[in-house]
C-alpha positions, 0 to 999 in steps of 0.5 A, spaced: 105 609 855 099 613 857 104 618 861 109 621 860 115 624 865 121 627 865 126 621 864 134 624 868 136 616 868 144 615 865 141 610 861 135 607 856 134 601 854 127 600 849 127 592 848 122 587 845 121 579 847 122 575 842 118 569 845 111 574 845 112 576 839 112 569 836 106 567 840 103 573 837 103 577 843 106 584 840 110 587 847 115 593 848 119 595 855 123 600 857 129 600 862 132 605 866 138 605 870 136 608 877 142 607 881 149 605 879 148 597 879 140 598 879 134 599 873 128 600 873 122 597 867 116 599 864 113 594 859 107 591 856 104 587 851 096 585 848 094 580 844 087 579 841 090 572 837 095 569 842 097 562 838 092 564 833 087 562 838 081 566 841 085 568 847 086 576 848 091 579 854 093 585 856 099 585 861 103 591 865 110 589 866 114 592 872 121 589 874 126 591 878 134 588 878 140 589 880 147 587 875 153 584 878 157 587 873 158 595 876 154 597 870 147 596 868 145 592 861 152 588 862 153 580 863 148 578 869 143 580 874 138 578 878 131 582 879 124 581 882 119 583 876 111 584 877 105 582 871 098 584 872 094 581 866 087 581 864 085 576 860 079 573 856 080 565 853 076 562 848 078 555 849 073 550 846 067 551 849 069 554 856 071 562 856 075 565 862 075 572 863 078 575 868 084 578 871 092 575 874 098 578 878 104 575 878 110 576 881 117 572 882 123 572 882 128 573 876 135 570 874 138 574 867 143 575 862 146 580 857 150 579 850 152 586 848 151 585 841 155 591 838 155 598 842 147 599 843 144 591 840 143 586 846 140 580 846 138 578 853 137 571 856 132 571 862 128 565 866 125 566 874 119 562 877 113 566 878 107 565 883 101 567 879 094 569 882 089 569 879 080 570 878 075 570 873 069 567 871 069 561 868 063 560 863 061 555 856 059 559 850 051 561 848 050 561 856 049 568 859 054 571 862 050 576 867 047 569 870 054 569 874 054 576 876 059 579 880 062 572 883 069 569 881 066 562 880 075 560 878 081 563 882 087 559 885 095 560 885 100 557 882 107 557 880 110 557 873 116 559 869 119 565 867 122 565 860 124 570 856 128 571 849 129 579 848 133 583 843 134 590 846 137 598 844 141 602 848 138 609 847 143 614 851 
């Protein structure tokens, strides 16, 4: 988190996707309520050896939900949640590097664990966009120049697996 700001929210939640940090892409998020039914998150993750491959993302995760209980962090919600990524995929020969941006729709649950551990249950359907240079090894990048030779948009799941703490 590169700035810092005054936080008035009634409640913050610090939490960590489990699904991420298996597939080695450490992440961290911060959750604040913004309305008596409503939360707001901040997040993100890098990985320089996703899967234990060469592949390197760092992505910026903002959501938005909406919780059915009357209280945030409780039972279900539904939200719209954003990802910008940057990215550089060694996959065989071929090497991508660019850039996405994901956004979509999103469907959660919230287990309260004790007074201030959760464990939350998320799925969704993104559309992603995405454009980068696609490239074999030992060729010579700057040859492509600034032309986006791969781009396209497709739809992908949302899956999400996170233990969180309740902070204040």
């Amino acid at each position: 988190m590169l700035l810092s700001f005054k936080v008035n929210a009634q409640m913050m939640v610090v939490k960590s996707d489990i699904m991420r940090d298996v597939a080695l892409a450490p992440n961290l998020h911060v959750d604040f309520t913004v309305g008596e039914k409503h939360t707001l998150g901040l997040g993100g993750s890098y990985g320089n050896s996703v899967l234990g491959k060469d592949i390197n993302i760092a992505t910026f995760d903002p959501n938005f939900r909406y919780w059915f209980n009357g209280r945030p962090f409780t039972r279900q919600y539904i939200g719209i949640d954003a990802q910008l990524a940057q990215y550089d995929v060694h996959w065989g020969r071929k090497i991508f590097d660019g850039s996405s941006f994901a956004v979509g729709l999103i469907f959660g649950h919230v287990a309260n664990l004790s007074k201030r551990w959760n464990l939350e249950l998320e799925g969704g359907i993104d559309i992603l966009s995405y454009s980068h240079k696609e490239y074999y090894k030992g060729d010579v990048y700057e040859d492509y120049g600034e032309k986006n030779n791969g781009h396209g948009t497709i739809m992908c799941p949302h899956l999400s697996v996170s233990f969180s703490y309740i902070i204040r």
